[in-house]
C-alpha positions as CSV (number, residue, x, y, z in Angstrom):
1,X,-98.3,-6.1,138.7
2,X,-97.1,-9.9,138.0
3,X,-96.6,-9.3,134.8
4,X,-93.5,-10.4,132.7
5,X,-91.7,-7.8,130.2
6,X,-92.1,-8.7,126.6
7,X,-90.0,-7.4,123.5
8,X,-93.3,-5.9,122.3
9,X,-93.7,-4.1,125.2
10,X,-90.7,-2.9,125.1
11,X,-90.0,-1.9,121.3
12,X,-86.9,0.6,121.9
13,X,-87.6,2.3,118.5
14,X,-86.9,5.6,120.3
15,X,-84.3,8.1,120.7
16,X,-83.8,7.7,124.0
17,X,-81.4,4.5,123.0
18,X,-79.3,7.6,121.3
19,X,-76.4,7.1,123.1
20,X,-76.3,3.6,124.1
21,X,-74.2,0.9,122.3
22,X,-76.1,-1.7,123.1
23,X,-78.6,-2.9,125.9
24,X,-80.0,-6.0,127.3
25,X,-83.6,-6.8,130.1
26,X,-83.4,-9.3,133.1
27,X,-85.5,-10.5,134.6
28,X,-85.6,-12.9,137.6
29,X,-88.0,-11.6,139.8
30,X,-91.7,-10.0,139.4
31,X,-91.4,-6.4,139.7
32,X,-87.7,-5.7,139.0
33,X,-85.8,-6.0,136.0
34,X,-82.4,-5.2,135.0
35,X,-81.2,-3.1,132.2
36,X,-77.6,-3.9,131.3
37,X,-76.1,-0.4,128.8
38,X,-73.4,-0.5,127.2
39,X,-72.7,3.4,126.7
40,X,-71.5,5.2,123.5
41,X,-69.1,8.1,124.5
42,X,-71.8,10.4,124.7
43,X,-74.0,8.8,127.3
44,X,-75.0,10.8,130.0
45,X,-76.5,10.9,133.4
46,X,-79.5,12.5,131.5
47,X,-79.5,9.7,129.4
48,X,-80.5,7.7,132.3
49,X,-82.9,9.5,133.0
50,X,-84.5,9.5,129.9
51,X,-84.6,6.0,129.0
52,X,-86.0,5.4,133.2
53,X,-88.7,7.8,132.3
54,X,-90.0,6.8,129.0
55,X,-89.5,3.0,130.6
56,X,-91.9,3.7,133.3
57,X,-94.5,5.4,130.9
58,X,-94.3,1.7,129.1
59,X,-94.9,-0.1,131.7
60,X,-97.2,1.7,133.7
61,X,-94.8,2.4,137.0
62,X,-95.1,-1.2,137.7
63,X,-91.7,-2.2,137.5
64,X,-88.6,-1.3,139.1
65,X,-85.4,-0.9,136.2
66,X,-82.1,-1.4,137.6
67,X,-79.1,-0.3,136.0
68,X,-76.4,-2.0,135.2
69,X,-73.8,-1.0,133.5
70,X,-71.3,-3.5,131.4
71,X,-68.5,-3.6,128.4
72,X,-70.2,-6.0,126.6
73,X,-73.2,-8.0,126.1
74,X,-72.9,-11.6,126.6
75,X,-73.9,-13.1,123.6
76,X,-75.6,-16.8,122.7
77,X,-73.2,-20.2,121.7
78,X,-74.7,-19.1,118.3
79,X,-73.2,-15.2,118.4
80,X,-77.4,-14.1,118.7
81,X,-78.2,-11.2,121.3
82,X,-80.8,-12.1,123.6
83,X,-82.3,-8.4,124.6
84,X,-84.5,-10.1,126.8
85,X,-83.7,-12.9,129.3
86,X,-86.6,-14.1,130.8
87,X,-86.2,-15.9,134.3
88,X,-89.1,-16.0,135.8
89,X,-91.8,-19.5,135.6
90,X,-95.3,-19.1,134.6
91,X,-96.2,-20.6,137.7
92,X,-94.6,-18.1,139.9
């Protein structure tokens, strides 16, 4: 719907995180975003699922999540996760 994702939105105080390590949000274009996972040993394909659902209830269906899945979560020059990079202008 044009809007940008926001941590508050977000707010991953939920057990569907369970079985992830670690996660971050992208996005660089209205209506998509990408989730990067780092999995835990007893992430599943159900996991996915999951997390997909309870993301769409958040946002309403008006975004499509894309997963990515990494080792590691690239972290700032200072050693600070950013779980949201945010890529998109306010003028866009």
């Amino acid at each position: 719907d044009g809007n940008k994702i926001s941590m508050t939105a977000v707010n991953m105080h939920s057990e569907i995180f369970n079985h992830v390590s670690n996660y971050q949000f992208e996005q660089n274009e209205k209506g998509k975003c990408i989730l990067r996972i780092v999995k835990d040993d007893k992430y599943t394909n159900r996991d996915e699922q999951k997390i997909h659902d309870e993301l769409m209830k958040k946002f309403n269906s008006s975004i499509e999540i894309i997963f990515e899945y990494v080792d590691n979560i690239v972290r700032t020059g200072r050693g600070k996760q950013r779980f949201i990079i945010q890529n998109i202008n306010e003028l866009d």
